[in-house]
Residue, then its C-alpha position, 0 to 999 in steps of 0.5 A: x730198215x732205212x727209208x729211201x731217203x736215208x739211202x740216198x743220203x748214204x750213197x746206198x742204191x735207192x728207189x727214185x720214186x719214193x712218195x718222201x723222195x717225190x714230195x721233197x722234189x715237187x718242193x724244190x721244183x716250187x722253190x726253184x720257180x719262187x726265187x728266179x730272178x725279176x721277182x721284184x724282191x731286194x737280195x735281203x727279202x730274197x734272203x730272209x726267205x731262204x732262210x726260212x728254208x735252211x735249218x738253222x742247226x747247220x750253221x749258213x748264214x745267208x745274208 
């Protein structure tokens, strides 16, 4: 059976508030208010971070 993530991604009918779904939202919403602008940070700190973020095996280069 696949999770709700998985249809998601599948373009499959999903639940919303699936506990993966919502963690993975609550992530975004923190990662979204961290990298606003006039945070003090230069673009490559702000890229080192993402980079962080991003898994490497899709192959984006960020700075």
């Amino acid at each position: 059976m696949k999770s709700q993530k998985e249809r998601m991604l599948a373009g499959e009918l999903y639940v919303a508030n699936d506990a993966e779904l919502s963690r993975e939202n609550h992530r975004a919403k923190r990662l979204v208010r961290e990298f606003k602008p006039n945070h003090g940070r230069t673009a490559g700190r702000t890229a080192t971070i993402i980079d962080g973020h991003v898994p490497q095996n899709r192959g984006w280069r960020l700075h």
